[in-house]
Structure formats: structure tokens, C-alpha cells
C-alpha positions, 0 to 999 in steps of 0.5 A: 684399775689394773684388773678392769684393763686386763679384763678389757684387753681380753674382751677386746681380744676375744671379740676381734676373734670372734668376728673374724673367720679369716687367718688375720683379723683385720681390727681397731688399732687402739684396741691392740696393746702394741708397746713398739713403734717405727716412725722413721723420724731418725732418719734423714729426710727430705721434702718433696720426693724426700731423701732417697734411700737406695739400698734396705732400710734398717731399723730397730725392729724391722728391715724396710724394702720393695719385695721378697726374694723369690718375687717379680717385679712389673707394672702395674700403670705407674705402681708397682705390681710383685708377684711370684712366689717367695723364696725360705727364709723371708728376704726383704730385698731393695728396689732398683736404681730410682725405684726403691724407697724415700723418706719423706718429711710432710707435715712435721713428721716423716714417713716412708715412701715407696717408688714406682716404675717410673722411679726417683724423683718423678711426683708420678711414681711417688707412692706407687711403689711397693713397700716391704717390711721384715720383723725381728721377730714374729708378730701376733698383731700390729698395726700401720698408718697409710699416708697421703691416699685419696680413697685408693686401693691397697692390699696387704700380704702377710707371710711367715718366716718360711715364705708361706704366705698367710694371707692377702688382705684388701684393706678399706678405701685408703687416706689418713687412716690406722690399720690394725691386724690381729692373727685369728689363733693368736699365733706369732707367726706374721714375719713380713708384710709387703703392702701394694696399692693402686691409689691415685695419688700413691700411699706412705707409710707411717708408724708401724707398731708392733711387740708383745703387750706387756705382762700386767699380771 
């Protein structure tokens, strides 16, 4: 049993690999073997535009903000627009007064919410808002849930430890969906992602997971 799930952890590996041709795959997230989560239920929330939170988050595993340092802020209508090029070593830095983030208790679990320039607690910047995520340590995969999207656009951007960005990735028409990304040479070297959106009804974020699989041998 042991060796038929490491032969098919490799082969799901090696197929990832072979159909992408881009620096990060973008894959099924039940084929990844990601041992850490953050589900931000330790931390205090609230409903409705949920608890605010006005500095970075700190969690196990990862610092939660709006943006790099190095990058600019703008409007994009209500969502939030980064540009600019990001400053070594990877920051994560916090929004302003109103517009950084809220956690968000809906439907029995909480997730994490990203203001918009119109900021804390107007429903029109509500999920408009630029999330950005710093690991520990470099990452050669992991995966994400975006909540509460109505077939909207998002993109993430992925970037090394050095600020070199890895690249922008436009993800399928977004809802209640799992996202899993896998670097194309296997390489740990995804330390930040920052997730943008022009969704209708604005996205949250939800279970981040992440972490070396472990050894089966």
C-alpha cells in the first residue's frame, strides 16, 4: 500500500510537470501532498465585515498583509490595484487605516478578507482588497481556497525571497473554489504571494496549505 502511494505522488508529480510549460503549474489541489494548513480559525472574527485587523497578521507559518514593500497602492474602481516593483528582502507590509484586512466568520468557518479603497466596514470594499502572504520558509507548492467570488477575475503573483517576481498567473473564473500551484522545476523557492481580484462581489481567502510532504520512505 505504502509503495502504490509513492508511485502515484510521483506520477501525479511528473504529469503536473509535463503539462505545464510555465515557471508554476497551476494543478489539482488534492494531487498535492501539502502536510500544513492556515485556516485562521484562532483568530478572533467577526460577521458581517468581520473583525478588523489593522496591522500584519502573524500566523504559524506565514505573515498575512496588503502588499510588498517597494509596491504602490491604487484604484482599480473599488479593488485595489499594486503595482511597482518589489523591494529585497520580500516584505509583507499592512494596508492603511480601513483598508487592510478583516477575518470573517461565515458559514462556520472564518476566512480572510481583503479591504478595498473605499475601506472598513463599507460591503463595497469588501473583498476588493489586496491580500498578500509571506512564508517562513520557500515553498515548492501549495494550494489556496478563494471564498465568496461570483465567476470574477483574480490573479496571483508569485516572488522569491529576493523580491524577483516568478510569475503572474490569471486564475480560472473564480467562486468556491481550491487552487493548487506547483513550481515547474521543483524548486523551493516561492516566498510570497500576493492575490488581486476584480470579482463582482469581491473574494476571501480560506485554507492556505503548504510544507514539505512527508518522508514515506
Amino acid at each position: 500500500m505504502r509503495l502504490l502511494l509513492i508511485l502515484s505522488l510521483v506520477i501525479a508529480g511528473h504529469a503536473a510537470r509535463a503539462a505545464c510549460d510555465t515557471p508554476i503549474c497551476l494543478v489539482d489541489p488534492d494531487g498535492l501532498d501539502l502536510p500544513l494548513v492556515i485556516t485562521f480559525e484562532e483568530i478572533r472574527s467577526g460577521h458581517g465585515p468581520g473583525h478588523p485587523i489593522p496591522d500584519v497578521l502573524v500566523t504559524d507559518g506565514a505573515r498575512f498583509g496588503e502588499r510588498f514593500a517597494g509596491q504602490m497602492l491604487s484604484a482599480n474602481g473599488d479593488h485595489d490595484a499594486v503595482t511597482g516593483t518589489v523591494l529585497p528582502p520580500l516584505t509583507v507590509l499592512p494596508g492603511a487605516e480601513g483598508q487592510n484586512l478583516s477575518v470573517v466568520y461565515l458559514k462556520g468557518n472564518k476566512i480572510l478578507n481583503g479591504y478595498g479603497v473605499a475601506g472598513y466596514p463599507k460591503r463595497h470594499a469588501q473583498g476588493e482588497g489586496a491580500i498578500a502572504f509571506l512564508f517562513d520558509t520557500d515553498q515548492s507548492a501549495l494550494s489556496f481556497e478563494l471564498r465568496g467570488g461570483e465567476d470574477g477575475a483574480a490573479i496571483a503573483v508569485f516572488y522569491q525571497r529576493t523580491g524577483q517576481e516568478i510569475m503572474a498567473l490569471e486564475l480560472p473564473p473564480a467562486g468556491e473554489h481550491a487552487f493548487g500551484f506547483l513550481r515547474a522545476t521543483g524548486e523551493a523557492d516561492i516566498a510570497g504571494v500576493l492575490i488581486t481580484n476584480t470579482d463582482p462581489q469581491g473574494l476571501a481567502l480560506d485554507n492556505i496549505r503548504f510544507g514539505k510532504p512527508p518522508d514515506l520512505s
